[in-house]
Structures are given as structure tokens and as C-alpha cells.
C-alpha positions as CSV (number, residue, x, y, z in Angstrom):
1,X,97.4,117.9,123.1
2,X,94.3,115.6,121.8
3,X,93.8,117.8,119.0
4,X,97.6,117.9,118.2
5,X,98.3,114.3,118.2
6,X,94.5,113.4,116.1
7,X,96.2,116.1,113.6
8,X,99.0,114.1,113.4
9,X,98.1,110.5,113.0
10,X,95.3,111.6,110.0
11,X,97.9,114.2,108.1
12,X,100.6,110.7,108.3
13,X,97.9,108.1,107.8
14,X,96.2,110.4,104.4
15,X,99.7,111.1,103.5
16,X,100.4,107.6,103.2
17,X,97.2,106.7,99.8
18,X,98.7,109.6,98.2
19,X,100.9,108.4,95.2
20,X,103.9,111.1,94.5
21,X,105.6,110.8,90.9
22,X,107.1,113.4,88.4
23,X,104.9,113.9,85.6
24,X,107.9,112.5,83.3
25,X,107.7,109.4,85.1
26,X,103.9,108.7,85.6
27,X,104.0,109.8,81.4
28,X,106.5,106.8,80.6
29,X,105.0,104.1,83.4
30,X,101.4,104.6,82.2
31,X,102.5,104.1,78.6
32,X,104.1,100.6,79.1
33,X,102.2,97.6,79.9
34,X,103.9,96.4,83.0
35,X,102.2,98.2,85.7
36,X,104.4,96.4,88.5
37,X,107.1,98.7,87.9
38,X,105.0,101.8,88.0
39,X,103.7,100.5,91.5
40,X,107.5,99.7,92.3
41,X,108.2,103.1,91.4
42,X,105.1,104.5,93.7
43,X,106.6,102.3,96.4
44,X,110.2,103.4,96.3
45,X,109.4,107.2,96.0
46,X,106.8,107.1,99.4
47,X,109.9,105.1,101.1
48,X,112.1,107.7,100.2
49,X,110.1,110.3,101.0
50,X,109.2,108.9,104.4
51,X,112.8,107.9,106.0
52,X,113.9,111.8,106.7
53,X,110.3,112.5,108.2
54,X,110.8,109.7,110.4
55,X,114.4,110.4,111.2
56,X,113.3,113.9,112.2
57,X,110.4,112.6,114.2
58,X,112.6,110.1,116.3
59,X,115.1,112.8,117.1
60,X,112.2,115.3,117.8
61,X,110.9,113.0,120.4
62,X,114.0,112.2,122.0
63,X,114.8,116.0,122.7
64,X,111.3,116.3,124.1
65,X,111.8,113.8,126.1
66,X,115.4,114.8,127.4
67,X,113.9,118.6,128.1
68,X,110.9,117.4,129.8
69,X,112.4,114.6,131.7
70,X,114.5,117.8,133.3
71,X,111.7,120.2,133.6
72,X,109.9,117.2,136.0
73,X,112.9,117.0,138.2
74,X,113.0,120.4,138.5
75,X,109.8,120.7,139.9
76,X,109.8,117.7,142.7
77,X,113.1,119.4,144.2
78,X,111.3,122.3,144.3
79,X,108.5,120.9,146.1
80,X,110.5,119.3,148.4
């Protein structure tokens, strides 16, 4: 589970200095001389990029949650 979860937090935390744009766009950015909007444009692409991942992550963890919150009560009556 360790192993799982270090995976995890390096694979988002990496993810995060990487700066996605088209080719077309890094082409006309680099060309101008306002580099402001090209780091708008870095900004806005990583916070599209990141809402679904996080959406999916939120709704993964609340199913896990649900599941194994059931699976634990299943097992006391058991004991009992």
C-alpha cells in the first residue's frame, strides 16, 4: 500500500513541472515578446488538464470508501 501511494504522490507531484502545449502554440508564444501569455497559456492548459483527474480521483475514493466501510461491518457481525 506504501509503495502504491509513494507511486502516486511522485507520478502527480512530477506531473505537475511538466509544461504541456501543442507545438502550434509553443511555435507562436515563443515568437512574440510577451512571455506572460505563454506562461498563462502553460497555466490554463495544466488547470484543464488536472480538473477531470481530480474529479475521477474524488469519486474513486468515495466508492472505496462506501465498499470498504461495508466489507468492515461485515466482518464485526461476523465476529460477533
Amino acid at each position: 500500500m506504501k509503495r502504491k501511494l509513494a507511486f502516486i504522490f511522485f507520478t502527480v507531484f512530477w506531473s505537475i513541472q511538466i509544461w504541456p502545449q501543442c507545438a502550434m502554440c509553443r511555435a507562436v508564444l515563443e515568437s512574440g515578446d510577451d512571455q506572460a501569455a505563454a506562461e498563462g497559456i502553460n497555466d490554463g492548459i495544466i488547470f484543464l488538464m488536472a480538473i477531470p483527474y481530480i474529479l475521477v480521483a474524488v469519486f474513486g475514493f468515495i466508492l472505496y470508501k462506501k465498499f470498504n466501510k461495508s466489507s468492515k461491518t461485515k466482518n464485526t457481525s461476523e465476529v460477533l
